[in-house]
C-alpha positions as a Markdown table, in Angstrom:
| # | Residue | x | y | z |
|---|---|---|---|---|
| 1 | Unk | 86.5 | 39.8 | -85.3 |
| 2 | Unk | 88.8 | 41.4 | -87.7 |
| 3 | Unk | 92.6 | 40.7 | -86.7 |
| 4 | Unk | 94.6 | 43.6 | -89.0 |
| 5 | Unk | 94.4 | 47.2 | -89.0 |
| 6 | Unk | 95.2 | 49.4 | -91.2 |
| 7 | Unk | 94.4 | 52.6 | -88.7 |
| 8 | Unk | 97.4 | 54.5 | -89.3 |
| 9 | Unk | 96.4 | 55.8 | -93.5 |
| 10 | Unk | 92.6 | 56.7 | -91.9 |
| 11 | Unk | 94.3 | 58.5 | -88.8 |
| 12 | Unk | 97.6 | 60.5 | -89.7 |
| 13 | Unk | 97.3 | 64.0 | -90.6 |
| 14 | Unk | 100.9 | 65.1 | -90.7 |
| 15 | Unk | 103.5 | 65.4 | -94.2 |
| 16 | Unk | 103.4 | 62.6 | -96.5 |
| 17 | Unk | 106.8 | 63.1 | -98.0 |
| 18 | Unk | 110.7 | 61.2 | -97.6 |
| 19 | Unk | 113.9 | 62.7 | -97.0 |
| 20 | Unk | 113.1 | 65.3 | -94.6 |
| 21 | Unk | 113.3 | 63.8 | -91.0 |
| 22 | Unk | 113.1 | 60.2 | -89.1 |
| 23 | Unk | 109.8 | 60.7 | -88.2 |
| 24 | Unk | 108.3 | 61.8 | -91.3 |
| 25 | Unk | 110.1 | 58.8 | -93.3 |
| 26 | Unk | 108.6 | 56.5 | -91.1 |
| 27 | Unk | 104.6 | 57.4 | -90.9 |
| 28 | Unk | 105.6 | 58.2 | -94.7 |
| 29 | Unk | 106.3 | 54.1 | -95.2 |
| 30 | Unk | 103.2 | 53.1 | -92.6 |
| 31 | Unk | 101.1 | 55.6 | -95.1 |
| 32 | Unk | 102.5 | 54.0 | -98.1 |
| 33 | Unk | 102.3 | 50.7 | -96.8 |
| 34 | Unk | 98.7 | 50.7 | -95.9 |
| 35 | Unk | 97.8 | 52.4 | -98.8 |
| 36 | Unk | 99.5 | 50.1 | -101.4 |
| 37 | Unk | 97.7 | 47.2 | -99.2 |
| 38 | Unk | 94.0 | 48.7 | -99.5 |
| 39 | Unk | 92.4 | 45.1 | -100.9 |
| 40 | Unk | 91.1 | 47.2 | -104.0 |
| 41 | Unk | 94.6 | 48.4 | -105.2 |
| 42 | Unk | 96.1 | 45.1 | -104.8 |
| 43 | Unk | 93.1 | 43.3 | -106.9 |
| 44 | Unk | 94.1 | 45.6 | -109.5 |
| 45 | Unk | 97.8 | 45.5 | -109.8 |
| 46 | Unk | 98.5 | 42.3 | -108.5 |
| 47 | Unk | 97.7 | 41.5 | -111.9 |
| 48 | Unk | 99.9 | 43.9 | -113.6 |
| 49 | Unk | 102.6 | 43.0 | -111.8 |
| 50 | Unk | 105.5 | 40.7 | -113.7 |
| 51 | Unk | 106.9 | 37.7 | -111.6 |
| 52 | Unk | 110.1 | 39.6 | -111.1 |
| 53 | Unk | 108.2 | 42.1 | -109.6 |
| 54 | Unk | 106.3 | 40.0 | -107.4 |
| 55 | Unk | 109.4 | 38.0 | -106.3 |
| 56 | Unk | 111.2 | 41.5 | -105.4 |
| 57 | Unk | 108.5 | 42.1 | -103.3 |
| 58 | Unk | 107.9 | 39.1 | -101.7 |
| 59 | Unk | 111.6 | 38.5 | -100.7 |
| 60 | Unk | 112.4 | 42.1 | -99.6 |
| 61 | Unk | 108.8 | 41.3 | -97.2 |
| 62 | Unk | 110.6 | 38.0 | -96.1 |
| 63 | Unk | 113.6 | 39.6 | -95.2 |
| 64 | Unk | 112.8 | 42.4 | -93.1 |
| 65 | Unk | 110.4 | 40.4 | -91.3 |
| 66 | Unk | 113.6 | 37.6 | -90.8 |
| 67 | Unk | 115.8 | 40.4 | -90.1 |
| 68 | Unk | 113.9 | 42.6 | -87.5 |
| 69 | Unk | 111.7 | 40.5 | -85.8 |
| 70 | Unk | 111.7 | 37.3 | -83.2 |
| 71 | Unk | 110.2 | 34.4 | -84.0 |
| 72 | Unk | 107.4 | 35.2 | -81.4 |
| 73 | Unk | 107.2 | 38.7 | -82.9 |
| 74 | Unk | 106.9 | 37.3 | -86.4 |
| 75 | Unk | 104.0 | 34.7 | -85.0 |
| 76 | Unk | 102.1 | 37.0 | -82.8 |
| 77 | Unk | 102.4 | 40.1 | -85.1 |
| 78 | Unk | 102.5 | 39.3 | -88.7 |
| 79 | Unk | 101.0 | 35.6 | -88.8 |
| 80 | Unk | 98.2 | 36.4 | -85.7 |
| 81 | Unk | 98.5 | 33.3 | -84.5 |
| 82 | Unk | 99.1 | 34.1 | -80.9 |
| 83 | Unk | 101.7 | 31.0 | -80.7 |
């Protein structure tokens, strides 16, 4: 049984665009997000990516997910771990 989804990209229907509401901004990042994290893109960048790039990325993941989320939210949500 498959524990992520990435429902959100195959669902939403409405503006993909930033600046013009709340709402749009944030299915705008959840479309983003699950687009840039389709396993083909990644296989192809990942590689193209320089090590300051993939540090930038990896710390500003660390850090929101520090910043916003408990420690059961962080286990049970982004690890899947259920703790």
């Amino acid at each position: 049984m498959t524990k992520h989804s990435h429902n959100h990209v195959e669902t939403y229907d409405g503006l993909i665009g930033f600046g013009l509401d709340r709402e749009t901004d944030e299915n705008t990042v959840i479309y983003y997000l699950q687009k840039f994290s389709d396993d083909e893109l990644m296989r192809t960048i990942i590689k193209k990516l320089s090590a300051d790039e993939l540090e930038q990325i990896f710390s500003m993941l660390n850090r929101l997910l520090k910043n916003h989320l408990t420690h059961r939210e962080y286990h049970t949500l982004f690890l899947k771990d259920n703790q």
